[in-house]
C-alpha positions as a Markdown table, in Angstrom:
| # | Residue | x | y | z |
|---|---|---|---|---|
| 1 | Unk | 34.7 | -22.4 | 47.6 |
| 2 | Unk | 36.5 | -22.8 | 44.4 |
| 3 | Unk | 38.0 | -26.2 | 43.6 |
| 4 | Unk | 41.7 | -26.6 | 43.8 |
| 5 | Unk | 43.3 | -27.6 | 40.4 |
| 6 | Unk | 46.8 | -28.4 | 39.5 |
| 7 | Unk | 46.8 | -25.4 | 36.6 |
| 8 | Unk | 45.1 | -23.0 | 39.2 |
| 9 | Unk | 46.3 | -19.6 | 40.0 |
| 10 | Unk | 45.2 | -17.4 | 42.8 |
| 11 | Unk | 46.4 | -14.2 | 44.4 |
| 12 | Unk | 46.3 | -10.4 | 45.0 |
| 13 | Unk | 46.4 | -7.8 | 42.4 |
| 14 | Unk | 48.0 | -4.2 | 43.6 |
| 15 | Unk | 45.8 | -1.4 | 42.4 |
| 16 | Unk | 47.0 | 1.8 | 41.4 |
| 17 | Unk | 45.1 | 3.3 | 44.7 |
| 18 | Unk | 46.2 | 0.3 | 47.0 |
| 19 | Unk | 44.2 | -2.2 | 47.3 |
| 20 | Unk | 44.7 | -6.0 | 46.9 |
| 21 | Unk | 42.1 | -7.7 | 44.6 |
| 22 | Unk | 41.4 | -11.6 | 44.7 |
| 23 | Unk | 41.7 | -13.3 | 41.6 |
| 24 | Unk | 41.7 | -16.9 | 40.4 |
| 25 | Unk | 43.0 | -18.3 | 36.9 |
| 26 | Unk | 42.4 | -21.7 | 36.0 |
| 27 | Unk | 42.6 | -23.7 | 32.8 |
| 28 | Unk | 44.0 | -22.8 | 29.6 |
| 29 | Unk | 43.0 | -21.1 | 26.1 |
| 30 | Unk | 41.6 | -18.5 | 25.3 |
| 31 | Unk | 40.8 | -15.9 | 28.0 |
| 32 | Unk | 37.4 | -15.3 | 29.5 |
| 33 | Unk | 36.7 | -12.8 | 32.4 |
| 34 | Unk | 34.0 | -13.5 | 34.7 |
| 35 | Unk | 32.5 | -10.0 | 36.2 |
| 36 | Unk | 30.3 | -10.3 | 40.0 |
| 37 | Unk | 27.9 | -7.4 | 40.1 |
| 38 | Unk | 26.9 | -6.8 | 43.6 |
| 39 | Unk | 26.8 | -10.2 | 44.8 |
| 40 | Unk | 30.6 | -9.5 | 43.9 |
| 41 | Unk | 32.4 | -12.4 | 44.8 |
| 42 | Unk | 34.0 | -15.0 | 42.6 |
| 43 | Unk | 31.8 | -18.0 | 44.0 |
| 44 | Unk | 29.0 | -17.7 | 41.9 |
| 45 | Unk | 30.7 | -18.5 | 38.9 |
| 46 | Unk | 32.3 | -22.1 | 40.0 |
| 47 | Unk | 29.7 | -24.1 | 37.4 |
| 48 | Unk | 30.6 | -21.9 | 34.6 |
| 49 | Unk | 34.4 | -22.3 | 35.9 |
| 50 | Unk | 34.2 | -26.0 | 36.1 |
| 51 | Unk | 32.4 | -26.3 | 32.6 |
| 52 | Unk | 34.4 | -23.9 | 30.3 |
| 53 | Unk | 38.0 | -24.4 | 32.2 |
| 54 | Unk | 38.8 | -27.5 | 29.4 |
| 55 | Unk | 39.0 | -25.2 | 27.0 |
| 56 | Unk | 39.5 | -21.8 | 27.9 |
| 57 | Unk | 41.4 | -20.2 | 30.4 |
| 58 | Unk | 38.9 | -18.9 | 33.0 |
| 59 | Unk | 39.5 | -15.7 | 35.3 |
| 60 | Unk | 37.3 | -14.7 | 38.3 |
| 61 | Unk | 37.8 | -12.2 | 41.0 |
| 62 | Unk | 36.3 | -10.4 | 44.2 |
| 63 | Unk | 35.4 | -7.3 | 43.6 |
| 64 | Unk | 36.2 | -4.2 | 46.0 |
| 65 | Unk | 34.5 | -4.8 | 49.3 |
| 66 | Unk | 34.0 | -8.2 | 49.0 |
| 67 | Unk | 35.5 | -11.4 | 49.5 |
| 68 | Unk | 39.1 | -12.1 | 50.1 |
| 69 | Unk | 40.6 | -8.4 | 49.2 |
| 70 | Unk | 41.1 | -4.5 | 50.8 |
| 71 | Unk | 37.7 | -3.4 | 52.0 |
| 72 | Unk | 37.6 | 0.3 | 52.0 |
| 73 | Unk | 35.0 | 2.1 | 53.8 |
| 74 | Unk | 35.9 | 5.5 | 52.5 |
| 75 | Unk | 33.2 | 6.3 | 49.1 |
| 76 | Unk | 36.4 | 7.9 | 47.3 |
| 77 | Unk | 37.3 | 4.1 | 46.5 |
| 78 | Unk | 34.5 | 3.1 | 44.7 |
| 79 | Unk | 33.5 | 4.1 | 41.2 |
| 80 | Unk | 32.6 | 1.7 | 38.0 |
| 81 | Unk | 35.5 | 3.4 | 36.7 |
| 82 | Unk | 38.1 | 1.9 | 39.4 |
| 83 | Unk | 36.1 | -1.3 | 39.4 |
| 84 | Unk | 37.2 | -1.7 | 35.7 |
| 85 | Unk | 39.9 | -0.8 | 36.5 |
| 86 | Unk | 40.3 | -3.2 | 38.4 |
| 87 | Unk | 39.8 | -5.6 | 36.2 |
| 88 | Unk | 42.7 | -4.3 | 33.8 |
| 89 | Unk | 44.9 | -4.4 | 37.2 |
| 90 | Unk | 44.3 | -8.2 | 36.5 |
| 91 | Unk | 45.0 | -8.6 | 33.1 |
| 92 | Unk | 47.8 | -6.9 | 33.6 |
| 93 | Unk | 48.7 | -9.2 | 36.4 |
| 94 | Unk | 48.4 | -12.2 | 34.4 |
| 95 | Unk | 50.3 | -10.9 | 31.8 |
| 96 | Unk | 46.9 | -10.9 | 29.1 |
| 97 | Unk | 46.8 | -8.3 | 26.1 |
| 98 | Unk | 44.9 | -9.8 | 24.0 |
| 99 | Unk | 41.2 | -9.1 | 23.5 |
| 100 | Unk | 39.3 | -11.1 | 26.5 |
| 101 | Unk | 35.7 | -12.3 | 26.6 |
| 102 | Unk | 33.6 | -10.9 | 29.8 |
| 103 | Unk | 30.7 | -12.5 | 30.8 |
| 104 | Unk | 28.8 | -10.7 | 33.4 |
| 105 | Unk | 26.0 | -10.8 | 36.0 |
| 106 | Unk | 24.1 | -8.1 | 37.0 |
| 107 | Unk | 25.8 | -4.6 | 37.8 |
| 108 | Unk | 29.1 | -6.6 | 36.5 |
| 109 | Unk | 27.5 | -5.5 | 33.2 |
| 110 | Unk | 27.6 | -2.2 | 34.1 |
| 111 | Unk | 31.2 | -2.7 | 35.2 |
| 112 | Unk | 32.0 | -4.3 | 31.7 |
| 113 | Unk | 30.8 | -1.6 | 29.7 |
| 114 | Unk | 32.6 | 1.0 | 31.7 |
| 115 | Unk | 35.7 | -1.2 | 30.8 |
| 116 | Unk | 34.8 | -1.7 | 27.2 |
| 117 | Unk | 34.6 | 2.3 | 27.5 |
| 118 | Unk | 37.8 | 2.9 | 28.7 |
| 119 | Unk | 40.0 | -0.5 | 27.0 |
| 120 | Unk | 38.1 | -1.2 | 24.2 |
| 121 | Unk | 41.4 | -3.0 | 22.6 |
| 122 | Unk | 40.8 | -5.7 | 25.4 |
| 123 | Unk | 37.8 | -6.4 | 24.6 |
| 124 | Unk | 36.4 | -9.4 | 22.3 |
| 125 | Unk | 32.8 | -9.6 | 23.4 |
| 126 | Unk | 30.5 | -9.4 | 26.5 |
| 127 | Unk | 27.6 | -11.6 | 27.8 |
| 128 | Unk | 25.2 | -10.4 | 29.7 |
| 129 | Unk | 23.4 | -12.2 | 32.5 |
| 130 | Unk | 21.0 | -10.4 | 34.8 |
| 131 | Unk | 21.1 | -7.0 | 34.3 |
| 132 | Unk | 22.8 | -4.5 | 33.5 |
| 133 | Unk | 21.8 | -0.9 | 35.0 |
| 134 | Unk | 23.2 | 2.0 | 32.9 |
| 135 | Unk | 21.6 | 4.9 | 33.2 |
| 136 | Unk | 20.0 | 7.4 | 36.0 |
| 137 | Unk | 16.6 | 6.5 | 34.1 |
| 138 | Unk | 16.8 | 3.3 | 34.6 |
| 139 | Unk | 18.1 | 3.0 | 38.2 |
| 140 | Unk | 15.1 | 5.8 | 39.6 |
| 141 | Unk | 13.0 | 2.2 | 38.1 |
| 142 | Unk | 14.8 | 0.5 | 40.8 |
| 143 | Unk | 14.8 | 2.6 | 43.6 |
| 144 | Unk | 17.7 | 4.9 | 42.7 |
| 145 | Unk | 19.1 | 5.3 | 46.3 |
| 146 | Unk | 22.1 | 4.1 | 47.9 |
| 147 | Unk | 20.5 | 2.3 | 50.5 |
| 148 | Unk | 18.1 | 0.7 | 47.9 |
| 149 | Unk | 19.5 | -2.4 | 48.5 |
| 150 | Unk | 21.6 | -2.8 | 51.1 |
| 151 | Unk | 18.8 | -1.5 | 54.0 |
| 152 | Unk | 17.2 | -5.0 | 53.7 |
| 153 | Unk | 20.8 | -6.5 | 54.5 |
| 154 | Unk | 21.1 | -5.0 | 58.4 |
| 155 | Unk | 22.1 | -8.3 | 60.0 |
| 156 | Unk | 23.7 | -11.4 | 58.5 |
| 157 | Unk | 20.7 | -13.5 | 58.7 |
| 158 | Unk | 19.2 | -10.4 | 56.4 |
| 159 | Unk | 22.1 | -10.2 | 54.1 |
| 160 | Unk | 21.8 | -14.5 | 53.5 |
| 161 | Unk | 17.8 | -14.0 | 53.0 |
| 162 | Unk | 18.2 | -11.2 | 50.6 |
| 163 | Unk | 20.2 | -13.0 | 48.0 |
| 164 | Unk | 18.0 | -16.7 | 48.4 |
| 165 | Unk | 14.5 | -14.4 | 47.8 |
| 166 | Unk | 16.2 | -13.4 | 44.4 |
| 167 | Unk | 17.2 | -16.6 | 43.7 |
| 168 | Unk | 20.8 | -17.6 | 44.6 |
| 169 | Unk | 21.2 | -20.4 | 46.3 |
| 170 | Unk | 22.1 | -20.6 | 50.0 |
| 171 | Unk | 25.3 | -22.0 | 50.1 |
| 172 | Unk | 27.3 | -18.7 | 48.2 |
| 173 | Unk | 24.2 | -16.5 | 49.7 |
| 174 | Unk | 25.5 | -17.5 | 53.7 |
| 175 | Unk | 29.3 | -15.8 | 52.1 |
| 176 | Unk | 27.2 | -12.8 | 51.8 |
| 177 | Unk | 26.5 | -12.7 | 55.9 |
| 178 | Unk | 30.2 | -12.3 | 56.1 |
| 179 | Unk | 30.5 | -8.8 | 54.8 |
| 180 | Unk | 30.1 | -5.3 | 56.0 |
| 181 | Unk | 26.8 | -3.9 | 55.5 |
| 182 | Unk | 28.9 | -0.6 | 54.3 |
| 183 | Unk | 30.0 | -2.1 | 51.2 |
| 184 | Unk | 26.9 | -2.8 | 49.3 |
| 185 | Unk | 26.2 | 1.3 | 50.0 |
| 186 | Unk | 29.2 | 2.1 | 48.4 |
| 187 | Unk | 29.0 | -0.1 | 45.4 |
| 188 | Unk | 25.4 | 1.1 | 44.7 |
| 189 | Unk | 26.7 | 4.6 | 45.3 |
| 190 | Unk | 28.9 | 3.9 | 43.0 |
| 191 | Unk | 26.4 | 2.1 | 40.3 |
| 192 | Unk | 24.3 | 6.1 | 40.9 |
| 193 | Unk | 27.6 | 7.9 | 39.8 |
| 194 | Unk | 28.1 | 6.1 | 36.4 |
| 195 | Unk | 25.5 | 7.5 | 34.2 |
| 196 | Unk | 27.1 | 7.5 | 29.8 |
| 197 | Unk | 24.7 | 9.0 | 27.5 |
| 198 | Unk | 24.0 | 6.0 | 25.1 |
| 199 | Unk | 25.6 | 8.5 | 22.3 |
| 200 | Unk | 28.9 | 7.8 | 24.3 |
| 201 | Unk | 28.4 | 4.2 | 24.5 |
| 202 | Unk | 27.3 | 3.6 | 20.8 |
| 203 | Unk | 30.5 | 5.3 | 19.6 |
| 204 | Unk | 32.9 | 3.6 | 22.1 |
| 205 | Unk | 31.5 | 0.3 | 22.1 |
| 206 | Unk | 31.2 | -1.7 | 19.0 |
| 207 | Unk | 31.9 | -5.4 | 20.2 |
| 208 | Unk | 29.2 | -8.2 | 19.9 |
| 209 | Unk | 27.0 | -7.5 | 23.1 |
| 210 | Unk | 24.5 | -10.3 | 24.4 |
| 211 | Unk | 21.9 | -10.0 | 26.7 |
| 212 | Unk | 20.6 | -13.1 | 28.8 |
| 213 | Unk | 17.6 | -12.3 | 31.0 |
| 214 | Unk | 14.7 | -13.5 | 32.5 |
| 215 | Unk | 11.2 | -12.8 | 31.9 |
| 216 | Unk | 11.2 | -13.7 | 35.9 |
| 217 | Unk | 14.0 | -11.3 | 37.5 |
| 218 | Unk | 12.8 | -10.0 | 40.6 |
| 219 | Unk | 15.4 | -7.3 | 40.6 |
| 220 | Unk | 16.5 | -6.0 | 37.0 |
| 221 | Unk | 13.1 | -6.5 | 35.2 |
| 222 | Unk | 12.5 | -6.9 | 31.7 |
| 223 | Unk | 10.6 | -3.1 | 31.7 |
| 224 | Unk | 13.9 | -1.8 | 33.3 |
| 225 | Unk | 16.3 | -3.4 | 30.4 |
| 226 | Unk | 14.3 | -2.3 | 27.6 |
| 227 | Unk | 15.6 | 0.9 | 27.9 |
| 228 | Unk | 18.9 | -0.9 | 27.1 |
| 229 | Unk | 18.3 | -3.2 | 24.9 |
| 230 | Unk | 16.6 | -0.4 | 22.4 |
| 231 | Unk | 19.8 | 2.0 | 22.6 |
| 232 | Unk | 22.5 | -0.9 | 22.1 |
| 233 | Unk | 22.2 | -1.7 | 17.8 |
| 234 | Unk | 24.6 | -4.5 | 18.5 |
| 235 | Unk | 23.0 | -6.2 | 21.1 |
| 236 | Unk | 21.6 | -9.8 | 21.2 |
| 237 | Unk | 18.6 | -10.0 | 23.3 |
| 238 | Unk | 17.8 | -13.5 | 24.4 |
| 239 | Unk | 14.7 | -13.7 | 26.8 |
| 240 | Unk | 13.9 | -16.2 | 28.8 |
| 241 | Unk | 11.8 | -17.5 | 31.9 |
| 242 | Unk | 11.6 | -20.2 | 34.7 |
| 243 | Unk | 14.5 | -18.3 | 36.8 |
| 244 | Unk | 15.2 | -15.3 | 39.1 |
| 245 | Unk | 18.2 | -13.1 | 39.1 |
| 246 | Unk | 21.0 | -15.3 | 39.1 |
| 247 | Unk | 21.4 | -17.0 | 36.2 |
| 248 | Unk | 25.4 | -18.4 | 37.0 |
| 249 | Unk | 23.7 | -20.2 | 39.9 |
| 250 | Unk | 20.3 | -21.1 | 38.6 |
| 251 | Unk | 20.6 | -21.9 | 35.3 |
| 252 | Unk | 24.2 | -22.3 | 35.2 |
| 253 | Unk | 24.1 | -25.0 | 31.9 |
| 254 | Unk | 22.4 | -22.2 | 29.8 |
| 255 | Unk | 24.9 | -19.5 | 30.8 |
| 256 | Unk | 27.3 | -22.2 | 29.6 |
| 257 | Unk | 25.3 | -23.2 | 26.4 |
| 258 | Unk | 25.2 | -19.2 | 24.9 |
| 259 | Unk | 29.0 | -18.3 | 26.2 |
| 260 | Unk | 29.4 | -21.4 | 23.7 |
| 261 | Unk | 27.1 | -19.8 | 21.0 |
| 262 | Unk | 28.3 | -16.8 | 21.2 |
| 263 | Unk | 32.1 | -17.7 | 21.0 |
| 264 | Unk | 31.4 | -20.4 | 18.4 |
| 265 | Unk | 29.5 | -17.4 | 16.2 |
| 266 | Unk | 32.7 | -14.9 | 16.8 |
| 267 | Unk | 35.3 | -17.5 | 16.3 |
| 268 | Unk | 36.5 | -17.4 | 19.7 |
């Protein structure tokens, strides 16, 4: 779905269990990574991508499961821990050692922090969008199952009406009708396991962290965040309304407009 450029670079990254992992790079500049949550494939970033690619060089990738990469049925390959690992298996691709900026949707934040956690020398700042989901606390608010999500996703047609009812739009939501069921278990399953104690986030992460959301998210509501956004001193909280839970896609100008507020503040 992406848009071919002449600067573009896509292709598989080897993990250290395996697995191939789709990326894309186009542009040039500074670095910015672009994290999926569970909708996690690279195609809901493509406005952000088109916008920002001028000036910075702009990163986007499938994550494990989805998309066009190794999808593993076994629950010993997923972890927020490998998916950020992940990431680094891209950076390291690419050849970037440098401090990036990661802007996230949904449980991508969760995947951030758990990277910021574990490379915080990579890290230059993280934004936000839709979500994240952090702690055991906050996903029993949403269910706190496996299946939570992915029981309402039995047959394609289910899996494409699940993402349009929480607002992404139905072009990238039919990509969804593609995948296995299995893997949106495994991811949540994986979203149950990471549970930091804020004490251990606080001390390991100390970069600028913004929070975009919506007073109108269907899925991560603004009760559920709050938890977050009172344990986090350094976060920015910027609440908004008119828009589900998919920001990139919905409001893709104003996930543009605070990336460029928030670089322009850090010197970016």
């Amino acid at each position: 779905m992406s848009s071919v450029k002449s600067d573009l670079i896509r292709s598989w990254a080897k993990t250290s269990d395996g697995l191939e992992i789709y990326y894309e790079s186009v542009g040039s500049g500074k670095p910015v990574v672009f994290q999926s949550g569970y909708m996690g494939i690279h195609d809901i970033w493509i406005n952000q991508v088109k916008a920002l690619s001028k000036n910075f060089r702009c990163i986007t990738h499938d994550n494990r499961g989805y998309g066009m990469l190794s999808n593993p049925t076994d629950v010993s390959y997923y972890s927020m821990e490998k998916n950020a690992d992940d990431l680094k298996c891209i950076l390291d691709t690419l050849g970037i050692t440098e401090p990036v900026m990661i802007v996230t949707h949904s449980i991508g934040g969760t995947v951030a922090i758990a990277f910021a956690m574990k490379y915080p020398q990579l890290v230059k700042g993280i934004l936000l969008t839709g979500g994240p989901v952090l702690t055991k606390k906050m996903m029993d608010k949403i269910g706190g199952t496996p299946d939570m999500w992915s029981k309402y996703q039995k047959t394609p047609t289910e899996r494409r009406d699940f993402y349009v009812n929480i607002g992404l739009c139905e072009e990238i939501a039919y990509e969804a009708s593609k995948w296995n069921c299995k893997a949106f278990t495994l991811q949540t399953n994986a979203l149950l396991d990471f549970n930091p104690e804020y004490d251990e986030i606080k001390e390991k992460v100390k970069q600028p962290v913004w929070l975009l959301h919506s007073k109108d998210d269907k899925i991560i509501t603004e009760m559920i965040v709050s938890e977050f956004v009172e344990n986090i001193p350094q976060l920015k909280y910027i609440l908004k309304e008119g828009y589900n839970h998919f920001p990139p896609t919905e409001v893709p100008q104003l996930v543009v407009d605070t990336f460029l507020e928030m670089t322009s503040q850090l010197n970016y």
